[in-house]
N, C-alpha and C positions, 0 to 999 in steps of 0.2 A: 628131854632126851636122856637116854639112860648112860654111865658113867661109860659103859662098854662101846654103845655104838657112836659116843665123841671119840672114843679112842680111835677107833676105826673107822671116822669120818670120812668120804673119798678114799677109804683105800682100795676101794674096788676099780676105781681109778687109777691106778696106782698099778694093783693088781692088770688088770688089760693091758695098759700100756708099757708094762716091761713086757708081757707075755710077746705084746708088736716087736718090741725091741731085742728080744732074744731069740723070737725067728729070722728074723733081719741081720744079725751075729749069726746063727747057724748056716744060713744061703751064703753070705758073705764068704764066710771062713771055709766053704769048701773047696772056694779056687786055687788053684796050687799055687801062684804066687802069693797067696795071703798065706798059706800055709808054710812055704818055704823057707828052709834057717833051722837053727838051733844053737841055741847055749846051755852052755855048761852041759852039755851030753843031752838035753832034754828039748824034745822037738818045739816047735811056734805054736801048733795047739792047743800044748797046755799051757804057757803061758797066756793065751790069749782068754782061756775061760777061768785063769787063776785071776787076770784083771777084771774081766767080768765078775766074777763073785766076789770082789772086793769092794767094787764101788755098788752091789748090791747089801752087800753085810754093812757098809757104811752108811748108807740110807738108810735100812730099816733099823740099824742102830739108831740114829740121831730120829727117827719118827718115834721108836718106841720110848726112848728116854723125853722126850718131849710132850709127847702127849700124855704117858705116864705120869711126870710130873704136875704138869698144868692141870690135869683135872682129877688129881691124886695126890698128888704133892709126894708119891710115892718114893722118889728119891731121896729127899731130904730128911723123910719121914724113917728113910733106913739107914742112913748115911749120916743125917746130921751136917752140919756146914759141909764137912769134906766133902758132901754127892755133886754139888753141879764143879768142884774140881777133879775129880774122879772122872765125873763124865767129860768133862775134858779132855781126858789126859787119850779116852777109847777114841774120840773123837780126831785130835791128834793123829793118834797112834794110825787110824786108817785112813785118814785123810792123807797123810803122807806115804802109808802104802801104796794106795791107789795110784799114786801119782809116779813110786819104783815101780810100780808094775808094769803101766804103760812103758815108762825105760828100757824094761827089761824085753817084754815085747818088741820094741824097735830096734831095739840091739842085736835080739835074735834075727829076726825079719829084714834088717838094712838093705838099702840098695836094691829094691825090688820097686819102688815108684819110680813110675817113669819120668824123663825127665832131664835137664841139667841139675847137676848136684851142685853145682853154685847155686842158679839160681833158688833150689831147694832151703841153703843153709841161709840166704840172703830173707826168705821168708821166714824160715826160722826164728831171723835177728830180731826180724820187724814184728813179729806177731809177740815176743817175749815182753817186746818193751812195754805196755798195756798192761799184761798181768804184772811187771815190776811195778808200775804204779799204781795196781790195786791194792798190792800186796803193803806197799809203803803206806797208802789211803789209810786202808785198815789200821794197819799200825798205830799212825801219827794222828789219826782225827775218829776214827770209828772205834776201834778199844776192838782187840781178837776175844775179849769174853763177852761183847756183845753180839760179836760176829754168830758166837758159837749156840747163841739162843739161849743168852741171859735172863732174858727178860721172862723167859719158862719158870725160871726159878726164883727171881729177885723181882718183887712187881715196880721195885725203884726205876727199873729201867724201860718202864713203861710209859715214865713219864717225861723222858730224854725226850728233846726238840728233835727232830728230822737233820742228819748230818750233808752238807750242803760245800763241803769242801774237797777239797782234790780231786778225786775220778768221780766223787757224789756229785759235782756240779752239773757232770754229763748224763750221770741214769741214776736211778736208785739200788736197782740189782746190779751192781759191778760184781760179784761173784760172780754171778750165773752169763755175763756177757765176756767180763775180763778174763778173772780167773782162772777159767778153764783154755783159755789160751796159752796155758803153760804147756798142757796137753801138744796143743797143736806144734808149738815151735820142736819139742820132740819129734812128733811126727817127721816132720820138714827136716830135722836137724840128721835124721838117717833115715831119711827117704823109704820110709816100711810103710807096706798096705796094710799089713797088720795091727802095726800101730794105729793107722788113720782109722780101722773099721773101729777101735778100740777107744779112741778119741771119742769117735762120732758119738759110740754109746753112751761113752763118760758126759758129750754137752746137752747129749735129748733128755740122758736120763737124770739129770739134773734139773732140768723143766718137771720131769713129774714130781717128783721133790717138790719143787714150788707150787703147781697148782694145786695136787693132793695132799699137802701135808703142812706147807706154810702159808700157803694164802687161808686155808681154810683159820689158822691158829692167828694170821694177823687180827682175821675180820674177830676173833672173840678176844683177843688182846687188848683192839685199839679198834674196834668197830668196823663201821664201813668204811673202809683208806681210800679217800679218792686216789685213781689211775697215778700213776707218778709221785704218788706221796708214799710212796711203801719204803718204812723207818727202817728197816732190814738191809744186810747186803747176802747174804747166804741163808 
């Protein structure tokens, strides 16, 4: 297979299934309470397709430096040690936007889910405490430069055992189950349909992520991973 079309392995995959998920954002966001609000002088609209293109720019960020790397070594090759910190740092930088944007969205949008707003903020509580202990997981037993797709760049970390501690005892993808439960308690925490439609995208479109862009890189990584054995958390 030629160096282009491992780069773009399943992105056709990829491709389709945002195309699903950005129709499904467009029906969504034309009902007026998904629409309703505004901060800082600027309607819920645009915040809602500025979240949207963040955790698009975020994905195709982290596929292209990835695959890039592993079957190029393209980064290193420019960069020099500093590239998979660099690539960090973008990696970072919008992983944590994403995550204000959705904010920003539900801050505009508040108080438009229906509902008790206790019980709202009480789901909130409960759905945070999960992603606290991903976030601690990662930390304290998985290493956030592994998280970040280390092992793209360092084949040492190829060789790392399967981590088997804190939230890893329960799944092997705690990003993709936990994580984005941070999303959620936002949601809950100011009760916006805008936020929830905005959520929803951020946890599907994180599944395409994994089937079209990480599972493909596990299987030439570390072979064929038996079901449950996937060394990864994001």
């Amino acid at each position: 297979m030629s160096t282009t079309r491992l780069i773009f392995e399943k992105q056709w995959l990829h491709a389709v299934l945002l195309a699903g998920l950005l129709v499904g954002v467009v029906l969504v966001a034309s009902y007026d309470d998904v629409r309703a609000g505004q901060l800082w002088g600027i309607a819920t609209p645009f915040w809602i397709w500025l979240a949207v293109g963040l955790a698009i720019a975020h994905q195709v960020y982290v596929w292209f430096c990835w695959r890039t790397q592993l079957h190029t070594g393209w980064i290193t090759r420019m960069l020099g040690e500093r590239g998979f910190g660099l690539y960090a740092v973008g990696f970072s930088v919008l992983g944590i936007l994403r995550v204000v944007a959705v904010l920003v969205v539900a801050i505009s949008n508040r108080d438009t889910l229906p509902g008790n707003a206790i019980v709202w903020k009480i789901l909130a509580v409960v759905l945070l405490g999960p992603a606290v202990y991903l976030f601690y997981s990662v930390s304290r037993y998985f290493g956030y430069k592994r998280a970040f797709g280390a092992d793209h760049f360092d084949s040492r970390y190829r060789t790392m055992p399967f981590e088997r501690r804190g939230i890893f005892r329960f799944t092997s993808n705690g990003m993709y189950i936990y994580g984005f439960l941070l999303l959620w308690a936002i949601v809950f925490w100011w009760a916006s349909l805008a936020a929830l439609t905005v959520a929803a995208f951020n946890h599907l479109y994180i599944w395409v992520h994994y089937f079209a862009t990480e599972l493909p890189d596990i299987k030439r990584l570390y072979g064929e991973t038996p079901p449950g054995d996937d060394p990864k958390t994001a």
